[in-house]
N, C-alpha and C positions, 0 to 999 in steps of 0.2 A: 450214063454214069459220070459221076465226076471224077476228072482222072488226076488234077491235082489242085493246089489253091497257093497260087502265088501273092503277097503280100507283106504287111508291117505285122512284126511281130507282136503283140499288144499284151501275152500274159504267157508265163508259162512255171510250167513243175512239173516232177520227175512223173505225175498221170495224164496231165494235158497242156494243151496250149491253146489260147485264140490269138487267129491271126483276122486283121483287119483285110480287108477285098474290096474295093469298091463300096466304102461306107457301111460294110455288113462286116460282123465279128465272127467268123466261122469258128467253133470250138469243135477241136479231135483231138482223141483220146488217142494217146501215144505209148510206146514202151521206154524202157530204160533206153533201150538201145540208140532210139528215134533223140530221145532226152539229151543223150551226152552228144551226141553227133551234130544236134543244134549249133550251130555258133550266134554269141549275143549280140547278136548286130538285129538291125531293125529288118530288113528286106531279109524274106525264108521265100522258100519253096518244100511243101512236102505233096509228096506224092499220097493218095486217099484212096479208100474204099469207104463207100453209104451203106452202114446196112439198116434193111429197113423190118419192117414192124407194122404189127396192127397201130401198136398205141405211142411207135418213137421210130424216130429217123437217126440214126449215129452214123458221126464222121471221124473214122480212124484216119491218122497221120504218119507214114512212113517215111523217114530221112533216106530210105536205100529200096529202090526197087527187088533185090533179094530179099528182104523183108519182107515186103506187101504177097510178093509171089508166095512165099514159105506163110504169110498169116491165113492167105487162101487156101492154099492145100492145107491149112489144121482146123477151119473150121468146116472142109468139107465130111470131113471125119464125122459120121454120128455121136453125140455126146459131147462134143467139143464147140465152144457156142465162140463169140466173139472176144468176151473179157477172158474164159481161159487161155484162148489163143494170146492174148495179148500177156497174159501170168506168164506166159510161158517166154514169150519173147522178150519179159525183162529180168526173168531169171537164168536164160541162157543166153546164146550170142547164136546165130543163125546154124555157124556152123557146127555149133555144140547138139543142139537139136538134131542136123541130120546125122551127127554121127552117133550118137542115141539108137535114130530109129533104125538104121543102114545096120547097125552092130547089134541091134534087138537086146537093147540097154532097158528092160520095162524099171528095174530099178531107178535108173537117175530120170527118168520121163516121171515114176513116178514123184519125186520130189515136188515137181509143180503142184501148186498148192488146187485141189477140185479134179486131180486127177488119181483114177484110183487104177487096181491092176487090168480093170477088162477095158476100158479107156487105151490105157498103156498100150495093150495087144491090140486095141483095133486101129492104134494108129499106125503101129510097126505093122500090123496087117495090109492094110491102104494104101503105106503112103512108101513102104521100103523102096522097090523099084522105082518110084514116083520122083525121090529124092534122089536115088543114085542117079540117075539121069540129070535133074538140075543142080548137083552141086559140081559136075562136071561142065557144065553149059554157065553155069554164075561163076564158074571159078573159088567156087567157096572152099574156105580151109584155112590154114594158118596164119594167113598173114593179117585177115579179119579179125581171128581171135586176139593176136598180139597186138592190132590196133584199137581193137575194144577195149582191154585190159590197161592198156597206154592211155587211153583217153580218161575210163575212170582214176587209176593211178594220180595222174594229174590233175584231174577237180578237185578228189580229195584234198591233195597238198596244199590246194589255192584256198580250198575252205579251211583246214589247221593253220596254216601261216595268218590265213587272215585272224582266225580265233587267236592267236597271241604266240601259237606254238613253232618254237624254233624251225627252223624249215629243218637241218638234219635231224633235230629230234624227231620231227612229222615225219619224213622220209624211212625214216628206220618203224616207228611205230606201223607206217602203212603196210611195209616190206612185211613185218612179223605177222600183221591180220592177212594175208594173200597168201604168204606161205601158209599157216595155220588155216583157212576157210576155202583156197581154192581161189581159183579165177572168177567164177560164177557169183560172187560178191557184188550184189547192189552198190551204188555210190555212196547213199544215204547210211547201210550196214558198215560199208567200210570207215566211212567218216564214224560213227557211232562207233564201234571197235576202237578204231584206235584212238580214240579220246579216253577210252576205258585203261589204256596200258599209261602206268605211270612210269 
């Protein structure tokens, strides 16, 4: 297995990246989460799972080994393939996910998009003790969320300022799309919202 692909960064958006290797352009499909975590500088490292296929070889790309761990345990879930695993981990943040399945949340599990209620129950089925155990070993919990939250926070603003929009005016517009939609707010949603508020 390849366990990671260190390199030049050579393309990226909030679904994927290639990174340059040794003359080869590796492309993996990433999350939000992977996305904001990037820093734009040339030289990355993300950590990878290969999954493979009759008819395709895919290379996901994890900026946080609590992610690659937590993408693992969701696609061993019956019904939970690769790309929903990854819906899910860029509509939530790690530790939103296990406290979902830990609190048998099938509501906000169901939110992710390609998951329905018996999906829902057979991950909280699976995976509940599976998570209580590594969110105590990863240390997962709040300080990830607030750093999640702080990272989008901040792209946004860089993208309004750049679009023309006053920073305190941007600052206050993004503050009213989080309070009003939650933390679970894609970067992309949150920039599109608050262009919306005049």
């Amino acid at each position: 297995m390849i366990a990671y692909i260190k390199g030049k960064l050579d393309y990226k958006d909030p679904a994927q990246v290639v990174i340059e290797a040794a003359g080869v352009g590796y492309r993996l499909l990433i999350s939000l989460q992977t996305y904001e975590a990037i820093p734009d500088k040339e030289d990355i490292k993300l950590l990878t799972y290969l999954h493979i296929k009759e008819d395709s070889h895919t290379l996901f790309g994890f900026a946080q080994e609590s992610e690659r761990v937590l993408f693992l345990h969701l696609i061993s879930v019956s019904g939970v393939g690769p790309s929903t695993a990854l819906m899910m981990l860029s509509g939530m943040n790690a530790s939103e996910i296990i406290d979902a399945v830990v609190s048998e949340d099938v509501k906000t599990i169901q939110r992710v998009k390609g998951i329905g209620a018996k999906t829902a129950q057979r991950l909280i089925l699976e995976l509940k003790d599976k998570l209580k155990k590594e969110a105590a070993e990863l240390n997962l919990g709040a300080n990830e969320e607030k750093s999640s939250v702080s990272n989008i926070r901040n792209e946004a603003l860089s993208a309004l300022t750049t679009l023309g929009i006053a920073k305190p005016a941007a600052e206050k517009n993004i503050d009213l799309v989080l309070k009003k939609v939650g933390n679970t707010v894609g970067l992309e949603e949150l920039i599109r919202q608050a262009l919306k508020i005049s």
